[in-house]
C-alpha positions as a Markdown table, in Angstrom:
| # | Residue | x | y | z |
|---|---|---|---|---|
| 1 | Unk | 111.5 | 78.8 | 38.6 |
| 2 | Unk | 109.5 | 79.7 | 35.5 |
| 3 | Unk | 107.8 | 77.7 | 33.4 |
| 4 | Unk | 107.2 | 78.1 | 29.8 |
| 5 | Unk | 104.4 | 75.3 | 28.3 |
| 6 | Unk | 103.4 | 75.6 | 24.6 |
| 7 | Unk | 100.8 | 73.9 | 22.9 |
| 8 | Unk | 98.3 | 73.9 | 20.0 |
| 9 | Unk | 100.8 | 72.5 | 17.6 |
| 10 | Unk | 99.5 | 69.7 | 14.8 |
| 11 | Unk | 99.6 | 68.5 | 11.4 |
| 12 | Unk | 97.6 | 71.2 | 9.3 |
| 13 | Unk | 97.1 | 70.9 | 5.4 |
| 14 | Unk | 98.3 | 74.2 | 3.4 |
| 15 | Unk | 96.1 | 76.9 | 3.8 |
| 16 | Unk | 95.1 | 75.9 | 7.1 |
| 17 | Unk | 94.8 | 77.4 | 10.4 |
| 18 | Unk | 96.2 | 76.8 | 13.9 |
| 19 | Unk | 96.6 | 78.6 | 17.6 |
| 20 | Unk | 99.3 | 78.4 | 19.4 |
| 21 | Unk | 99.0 | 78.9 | 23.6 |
| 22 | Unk | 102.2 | 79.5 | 25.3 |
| 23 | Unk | 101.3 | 79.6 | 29.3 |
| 24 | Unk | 104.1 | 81.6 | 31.4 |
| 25 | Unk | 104.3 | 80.4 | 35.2 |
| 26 | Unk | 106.5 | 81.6 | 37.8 |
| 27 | Unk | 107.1 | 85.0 | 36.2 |
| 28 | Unk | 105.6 | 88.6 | 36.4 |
| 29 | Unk | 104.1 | 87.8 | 32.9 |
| 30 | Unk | 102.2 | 91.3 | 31.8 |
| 31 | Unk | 105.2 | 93.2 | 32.2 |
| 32 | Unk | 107.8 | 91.4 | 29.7 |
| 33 | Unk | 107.9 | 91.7 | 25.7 |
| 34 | Unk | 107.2 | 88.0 | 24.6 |
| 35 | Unk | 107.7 | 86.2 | 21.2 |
| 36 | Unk | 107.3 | 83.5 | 19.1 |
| 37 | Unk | 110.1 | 81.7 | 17.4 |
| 38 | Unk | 110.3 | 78.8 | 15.2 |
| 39 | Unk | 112.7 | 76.5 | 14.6 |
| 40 | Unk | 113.8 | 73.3 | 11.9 |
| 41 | Unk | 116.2 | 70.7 | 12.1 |
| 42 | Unk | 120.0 | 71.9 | 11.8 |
| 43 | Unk | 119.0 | 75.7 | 12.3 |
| 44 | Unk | 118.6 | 78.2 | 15.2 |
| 45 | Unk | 115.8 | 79.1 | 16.5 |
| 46 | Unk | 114.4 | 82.5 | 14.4 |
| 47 | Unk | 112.0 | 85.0 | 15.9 |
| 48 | Unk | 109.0 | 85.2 | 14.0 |
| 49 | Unk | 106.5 | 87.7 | 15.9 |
| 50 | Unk | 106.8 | 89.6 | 19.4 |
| 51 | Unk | 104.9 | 91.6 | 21.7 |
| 52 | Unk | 106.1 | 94.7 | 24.2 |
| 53 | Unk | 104.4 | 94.6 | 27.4 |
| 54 | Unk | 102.1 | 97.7 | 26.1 |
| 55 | Unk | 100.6 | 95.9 | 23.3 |
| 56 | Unk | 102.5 | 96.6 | 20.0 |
| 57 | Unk | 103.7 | 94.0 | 17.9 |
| 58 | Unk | 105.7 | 93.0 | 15.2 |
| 59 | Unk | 106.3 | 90.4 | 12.5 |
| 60 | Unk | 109.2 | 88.7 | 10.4 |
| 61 | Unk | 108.2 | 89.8 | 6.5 |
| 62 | Unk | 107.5 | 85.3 | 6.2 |
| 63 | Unk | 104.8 | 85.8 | 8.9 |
| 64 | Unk | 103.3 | 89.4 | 8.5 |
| 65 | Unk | 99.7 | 89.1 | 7.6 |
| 66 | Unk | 99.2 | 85.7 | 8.3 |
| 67 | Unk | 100.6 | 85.5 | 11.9 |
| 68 | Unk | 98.6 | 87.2 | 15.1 |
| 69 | Unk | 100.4 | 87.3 | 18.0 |
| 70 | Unk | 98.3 | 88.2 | 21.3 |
| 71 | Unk | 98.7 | 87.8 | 24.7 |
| 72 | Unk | 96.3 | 87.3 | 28.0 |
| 73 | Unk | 97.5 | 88.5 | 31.0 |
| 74 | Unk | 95.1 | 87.0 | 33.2 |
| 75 | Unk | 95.9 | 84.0 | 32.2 |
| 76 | Unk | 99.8 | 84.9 | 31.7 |
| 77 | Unk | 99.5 | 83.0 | 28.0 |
| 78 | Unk | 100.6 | 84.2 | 24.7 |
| 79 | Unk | 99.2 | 83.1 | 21.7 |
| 80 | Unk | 100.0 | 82.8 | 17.8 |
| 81 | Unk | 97.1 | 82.5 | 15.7 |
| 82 | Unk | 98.4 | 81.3 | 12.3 |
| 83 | Unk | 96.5 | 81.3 | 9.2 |
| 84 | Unk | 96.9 | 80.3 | 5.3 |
| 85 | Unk | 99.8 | 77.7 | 6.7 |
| 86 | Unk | 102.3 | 77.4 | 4.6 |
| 87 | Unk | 104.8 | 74.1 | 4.1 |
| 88 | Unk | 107.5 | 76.6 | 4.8 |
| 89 | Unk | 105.9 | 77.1 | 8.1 |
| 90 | Unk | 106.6 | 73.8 | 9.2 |
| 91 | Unk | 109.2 | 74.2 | 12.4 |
| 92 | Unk | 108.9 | 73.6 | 15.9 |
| 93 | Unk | 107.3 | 76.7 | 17.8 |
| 94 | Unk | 109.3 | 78.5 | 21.2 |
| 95 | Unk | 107.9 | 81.4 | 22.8 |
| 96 | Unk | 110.2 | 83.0 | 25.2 |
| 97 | Unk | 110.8 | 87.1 | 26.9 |
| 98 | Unk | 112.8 | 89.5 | 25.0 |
| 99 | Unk | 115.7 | 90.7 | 25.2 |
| 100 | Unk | 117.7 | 87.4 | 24.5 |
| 101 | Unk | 120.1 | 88.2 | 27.2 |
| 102 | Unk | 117.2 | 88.1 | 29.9 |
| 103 | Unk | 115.3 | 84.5 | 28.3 |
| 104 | Unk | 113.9 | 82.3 | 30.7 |
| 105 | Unk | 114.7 | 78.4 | 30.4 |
| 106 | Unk | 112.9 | 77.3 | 27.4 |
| 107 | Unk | 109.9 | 75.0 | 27.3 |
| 108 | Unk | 109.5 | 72.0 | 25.2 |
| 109 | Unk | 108.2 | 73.4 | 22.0 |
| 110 | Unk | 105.2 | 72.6 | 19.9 |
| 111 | Unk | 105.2 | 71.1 | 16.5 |
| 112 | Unk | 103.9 | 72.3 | 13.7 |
| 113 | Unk | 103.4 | 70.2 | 10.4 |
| 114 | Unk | 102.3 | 71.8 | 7.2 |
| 115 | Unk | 101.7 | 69.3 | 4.9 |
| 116 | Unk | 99.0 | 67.7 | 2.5 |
């Protein structure tokens, strides 16, 4: 059974910085595209950044230089490095495997709070 477990998640003021740590169990972790997504209250949940196995990535145009995604495979965790926070930014944070159609079960999310 794998295991998705987020964390790093908080109340940040704008302009501020958090991680995000996403650890992977049960899974052959290095070889699956992984991404971020976010979601709010009342909305589905949006892809903001992904990874390929191989190390490229990509952003949503509301993330791109401000967002970092990375990933460790020996420690099969992704991470989100976020920076210049904005209120906008306020959701709760999924990662998950890509394509949609292959997702594991998802975890429990981590909050994130923009707000002065």
């Amino acid at each position: 059974q794998v295991q998705l477990a987020e964390s790093g998640g908080g109340l940040v003021q704008p302009g501020g910085s958090l991680r995000l740590s996403c650890v992977v169990s049960g899974s052959l972790f290095r070889a699956h595209t992984m991404g971020w997504y976010s979601q709010t209250v009342g909305k589905q949940r949006e892809l903001v950044a992904w990874m390929t196995a191989g190390g490229i990535t990509n952003y949503d145009d509301s993330v791109k230089d401000r967002f970092t995604i990375s990933r460790d495979n020996a420690k099969n965790t992704l991470y989100l490095q976020m920076v210049n926070l904005k209120p906008e930014d306020s959701a709760v944070y999924y990662c998950n495997k890509l394509p949609r159609k292959t997702q594991f079960p998802w975890g429990q999310g981590t909050q994130v709070t923009v707000s002065s």
